[in-house]
N, C-alpha and C positions, 0 to 999 in steps of 0.2 A: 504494500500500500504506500501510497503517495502524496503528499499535495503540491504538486509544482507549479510556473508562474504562469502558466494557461488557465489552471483553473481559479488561480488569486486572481488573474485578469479578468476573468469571465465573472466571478463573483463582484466586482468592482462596476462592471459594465453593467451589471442585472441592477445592483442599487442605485446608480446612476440613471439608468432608464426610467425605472419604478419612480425616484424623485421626482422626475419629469413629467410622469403623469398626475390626473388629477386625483387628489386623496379621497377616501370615502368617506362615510356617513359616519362609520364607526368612529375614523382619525378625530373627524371634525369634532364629533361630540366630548372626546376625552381630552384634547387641548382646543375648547373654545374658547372664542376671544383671539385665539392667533391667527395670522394669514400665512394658510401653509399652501402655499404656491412657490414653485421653483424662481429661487434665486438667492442672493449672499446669506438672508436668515434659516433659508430652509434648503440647506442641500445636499441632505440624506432622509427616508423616509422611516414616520414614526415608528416605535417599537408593535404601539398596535396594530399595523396595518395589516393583517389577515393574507395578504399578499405575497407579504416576502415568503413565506416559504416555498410554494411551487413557483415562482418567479425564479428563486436564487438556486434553490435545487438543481431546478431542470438546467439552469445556465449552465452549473457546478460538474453534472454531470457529463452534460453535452462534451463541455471542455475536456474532461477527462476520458471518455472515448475516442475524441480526434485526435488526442495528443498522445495516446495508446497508451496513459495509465489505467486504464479502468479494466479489471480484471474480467468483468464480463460485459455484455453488450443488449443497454437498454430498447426499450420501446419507447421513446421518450414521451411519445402523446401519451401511452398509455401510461408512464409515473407520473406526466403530470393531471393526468384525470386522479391517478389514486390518492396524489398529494393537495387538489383541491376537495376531493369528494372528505377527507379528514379535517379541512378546513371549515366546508361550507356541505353539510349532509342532505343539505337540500340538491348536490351537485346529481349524485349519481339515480335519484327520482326523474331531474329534470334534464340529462344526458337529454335522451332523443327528443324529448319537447325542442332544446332548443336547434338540435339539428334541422327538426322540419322548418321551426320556424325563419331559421338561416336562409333558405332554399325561397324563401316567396319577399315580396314587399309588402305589407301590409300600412293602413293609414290606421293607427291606433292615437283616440283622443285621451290625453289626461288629465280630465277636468279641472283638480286640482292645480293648474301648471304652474303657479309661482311657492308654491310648496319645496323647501327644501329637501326633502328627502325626493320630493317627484323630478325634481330637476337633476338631484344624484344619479336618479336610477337610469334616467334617459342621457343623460353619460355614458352609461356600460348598455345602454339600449342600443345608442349610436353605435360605439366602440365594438361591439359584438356583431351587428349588423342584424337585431331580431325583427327592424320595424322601422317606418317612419312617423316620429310620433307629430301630434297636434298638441300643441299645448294651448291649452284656455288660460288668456292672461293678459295683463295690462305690457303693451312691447317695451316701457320703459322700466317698469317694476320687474322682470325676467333678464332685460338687459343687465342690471344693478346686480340683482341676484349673481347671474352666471358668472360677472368678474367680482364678487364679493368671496365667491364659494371656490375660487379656483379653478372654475368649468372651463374646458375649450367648444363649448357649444358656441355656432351662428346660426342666429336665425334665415332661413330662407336656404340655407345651406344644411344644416344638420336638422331643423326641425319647422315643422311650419306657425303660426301664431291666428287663433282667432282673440281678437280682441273684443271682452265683453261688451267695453265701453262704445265701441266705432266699429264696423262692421259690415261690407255691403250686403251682403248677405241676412241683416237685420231684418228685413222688411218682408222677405220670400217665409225665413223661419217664423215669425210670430203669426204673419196668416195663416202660414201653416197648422201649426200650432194650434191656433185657437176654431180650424177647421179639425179638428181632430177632437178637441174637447168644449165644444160649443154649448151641448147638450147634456155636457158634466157641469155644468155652474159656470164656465169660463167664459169670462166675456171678454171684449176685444181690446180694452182698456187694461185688463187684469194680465190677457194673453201679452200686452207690450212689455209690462211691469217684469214679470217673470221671466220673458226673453231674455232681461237684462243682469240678473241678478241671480239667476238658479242656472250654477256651473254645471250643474248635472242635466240640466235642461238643454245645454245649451248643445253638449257630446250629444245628449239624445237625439236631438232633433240633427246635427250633422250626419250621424249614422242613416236615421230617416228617409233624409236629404240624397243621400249616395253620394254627401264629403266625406266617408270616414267610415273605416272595416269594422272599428268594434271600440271600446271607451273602456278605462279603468278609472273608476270614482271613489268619494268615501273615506278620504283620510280624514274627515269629520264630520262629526254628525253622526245620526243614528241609522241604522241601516236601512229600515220604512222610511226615514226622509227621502233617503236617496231611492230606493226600490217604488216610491208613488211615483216620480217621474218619468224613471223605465217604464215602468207600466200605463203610463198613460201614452206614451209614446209609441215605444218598441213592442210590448204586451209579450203574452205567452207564444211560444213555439205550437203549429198547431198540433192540431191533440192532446196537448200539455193543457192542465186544470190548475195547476198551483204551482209556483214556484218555491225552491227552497236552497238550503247554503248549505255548503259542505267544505270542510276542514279537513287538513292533513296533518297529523304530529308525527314528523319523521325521528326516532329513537335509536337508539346504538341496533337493537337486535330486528327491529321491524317498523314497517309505516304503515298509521292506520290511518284509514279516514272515517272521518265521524260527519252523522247527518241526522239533522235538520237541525244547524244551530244556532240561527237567527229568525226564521219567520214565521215557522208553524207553530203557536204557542201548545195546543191541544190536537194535533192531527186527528181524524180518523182514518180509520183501515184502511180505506181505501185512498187518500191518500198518504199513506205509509207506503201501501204500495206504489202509489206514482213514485212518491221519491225513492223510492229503493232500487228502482229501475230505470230513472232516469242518473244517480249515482254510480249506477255498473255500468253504464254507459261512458261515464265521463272518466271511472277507473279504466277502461279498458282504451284510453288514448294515451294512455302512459305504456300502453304495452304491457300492462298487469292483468292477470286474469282476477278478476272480482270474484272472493268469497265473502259471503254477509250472513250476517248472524243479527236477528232481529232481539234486541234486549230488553228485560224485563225484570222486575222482583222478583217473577214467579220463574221456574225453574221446568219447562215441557210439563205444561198443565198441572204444576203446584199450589196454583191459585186461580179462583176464577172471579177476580176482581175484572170489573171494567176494562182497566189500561192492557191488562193479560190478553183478556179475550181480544183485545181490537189488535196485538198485537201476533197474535193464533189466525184470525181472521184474512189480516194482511198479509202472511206465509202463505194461504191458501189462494189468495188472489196473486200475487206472484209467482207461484208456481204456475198459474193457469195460463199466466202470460209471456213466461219467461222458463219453461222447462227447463231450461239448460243450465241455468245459472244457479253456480252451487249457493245454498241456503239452508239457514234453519234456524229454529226462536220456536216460539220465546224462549232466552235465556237470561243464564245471569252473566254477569259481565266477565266471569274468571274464567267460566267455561266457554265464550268465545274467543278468548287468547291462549286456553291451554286446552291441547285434546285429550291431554292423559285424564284433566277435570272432568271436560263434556260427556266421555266416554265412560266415567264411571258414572254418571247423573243418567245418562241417556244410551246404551251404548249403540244403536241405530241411528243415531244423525247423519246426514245425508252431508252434512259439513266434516270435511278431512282436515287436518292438520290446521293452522292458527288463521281466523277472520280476520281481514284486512278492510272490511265495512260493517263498521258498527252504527245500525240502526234504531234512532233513540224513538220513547214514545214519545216525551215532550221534548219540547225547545229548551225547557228548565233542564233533563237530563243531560239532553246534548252539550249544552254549553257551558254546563259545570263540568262536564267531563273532561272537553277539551281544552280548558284550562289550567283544570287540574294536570292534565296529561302536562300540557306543553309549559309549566313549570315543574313539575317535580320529575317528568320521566325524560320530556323533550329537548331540552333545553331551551327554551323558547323558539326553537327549530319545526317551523310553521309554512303550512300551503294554503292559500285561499285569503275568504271566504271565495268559493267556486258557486256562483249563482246558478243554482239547477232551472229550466223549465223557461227558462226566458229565448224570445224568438233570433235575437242577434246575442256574436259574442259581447257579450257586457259583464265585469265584474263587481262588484262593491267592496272596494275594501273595508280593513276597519282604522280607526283613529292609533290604534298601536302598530299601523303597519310599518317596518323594516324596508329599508333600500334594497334588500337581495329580495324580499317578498314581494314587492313592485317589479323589480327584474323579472321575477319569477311568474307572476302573475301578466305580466307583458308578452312571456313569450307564450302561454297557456290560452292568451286572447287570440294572438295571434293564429296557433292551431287552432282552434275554434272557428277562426275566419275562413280559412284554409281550406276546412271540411264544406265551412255553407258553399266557400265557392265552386267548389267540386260538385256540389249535390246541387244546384243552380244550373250547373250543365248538361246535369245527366236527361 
């Protein structure tokens, strides 16, 4: 073994690169207050940057394969997928997400657009190549922003700008608009008002319009603030009855996703079953085969409380609709993560080895669960909220969302878009 001056040069060169680019959301947050942009104060990159390590690695190594010290002979794409996927575990879920999304251009609006972490992520949005985003924003407020934050974004060049305040397009959307909801209370004075001032209104109706493939909203506010406007807009996918959200907590040994856990406060059956099925859907574009397991206090007819039976009920309508799809419920929560559990409870369950869709009765269960998960088990290593049931790709984030969950959720719109467009031609 060795370290010769190839590979100190190549380590020198990787930190030097990395300085140059723009820092992220993490850097930003733990030396705020500072301008960490390259130059005399800043020119080495901070100790938190999550970066350096497949950054400086793969340089490290490279070097030492060319210069024939390296005893054996890497893959280097593939160490640096295994050295980001230990950095950022959302990596190796969202692998082919973002290949497909690499492969197409998509016009993705993000409502939010003078939002600092939104302007982050369409940094590495740009940088990656998942998208062309739209940003909804004031052009001199995003201006300020971009060199406040360090960003090499231009407008017109890296991202396009609807400006709420000034607009030509002002006057086509609000008729619009309020020909759409005319007959829901909206009158044409109300329709102007909202034009102007509801960011999520404003993606909505570009999408509508055919400016724009699909929107990410929601880093504030409540998730029905933002889901009344999709729906008065965009509405449901047809055949879809209800819309619902689903979460991923990706964990050291497995990733689950959890559903319904923002909109259905009381589901019944039968929507249980919608979401259950329109959720093994949206698993099965990761490339995962969807196993669910429908949850319950009661234990395969241990109880025959209300939430039980609508929960026995919904198994039965989903089988009728979805034979194929492995399932089974009601259970309890141990024995859809462990088989050696289920199988002493039940030892027939048509469910094999560990559920990777956990199906809650309420909204209350759901979203205490995946809380719970994604502090204590997850590390707050998070996918979503994934809007089920709505007609165009649209997401809702939440007010805690992360610069990599933006990223990540950017390129998940994008497939989304991807798929309508394909199915638009057939």
């Amino acid at each position: 073994q060795e370290i010769n001056d190839a590979m100190k040069l190549a380590c020198i060169d990787a930190i030097a690169s990395l300085a140059r680019q723009t820092t992220t959301a993490e850097v930003g947050e733990a030396y705020e207050g500072e301008r960490l942009a390259f130059g005399p104060e800043y020119l080495i990159p901070k100790p938190f940057d999550r970066r350096l390590l497949p950054t400086i690695a793969v340089a490290v190594a490279k070097a030492a394969i060319e210069s024939g010290a390296a005893r054996r002979i890497l893959d280097l794409d593939a160490y640096r997928q295994q050295l980001e996927a230990e950095v950022y575990r959302s990596s190796m879920l969202m692998r082919g997400v973002f290949e497909v999304a690499r492969k197409s251009t998509r016009r993705i609006v993000f409502a939010e657009g003078e939002d600092e972490r939104v302007l982050r992520a369409v940094q590495v949005v740009v940088d990656e190549g998942l998208a062309r985003p739209i940003l909804v924003g004031r052009p001199t407020v995003l201006k300020q922003r971009v060199e406040r934050f360090g960003l090499r974004l231009e407008p017109g060049k890296d991202f396009d700008v609807i400006n709420p305040e000034r607009d030509d397009r002002y006057r086509d959307y609000w008729q619009e608009y309020y020909r759409l909801t005319e007959r829901k209370g909206v009158s044409q004075a109300y329709a102007k008002i909202e034009m102007r001032r509801r960011l999520t209104l404003i993606g909505a109706m570009m999408i509508h319009m055919g400016d724009a493939d699909g929107m990410l909203c929601g880093t504030f506010g409540t998730h029905d603030l933002h889901r009344h406007y999709v729906d008065q807009v965009i509405g449901l996918k047809p055949g879809a009855k209800t819309y619902a959200a689903m979460n991923a907590v990706m964990m050291t040994r497995r990733t689950v996703f959890i559903a319904d856990t923002y909109v259905n406060a009381d589901p019944t059956a039968e929507q249980i079953a919608e979401i259950t099925l329109l959720a093994a859907d949206e698993i099965r574009r990761f490339g995962i085969v969807p196993k669910a397991a429908l949850l319950s206090h009661s234990n395969f007819g241990t109880s025959d409380h209300p939430s039980a039976a609508k929960m026995r009920q919904a198994l039965a309508l989903v089988n009728a609709a979805d034979p194929d799809l492995e399932i089974d419920g009601e259970m309890h929560g141990d024995a859809a993560l462990s088989e050696e559990v289920r199988m002493g409870a039940f030892p027939n369950s048509r469910l094999k080895g560990e559920a990777n869709l956990l199906v809650m009765p309420t909204v209350d269960a759901a979203n205490i669960s995946f809380n719970l998960l994604k502090v204590s088990s997850g590390g707050g290593v998070t996918l979503g909220p994934i809007l089920l049931g709505v007609a165009k790709p649209v997401n809702i984030l939440t007010p805690s969302a992360t610069v990599r969950r933006i990223v990540n959720m950017t390129a998940l719109t994008v497939v989304d878009a991807n798929v309508q467009r394909q199915q638009a031609l057939l």
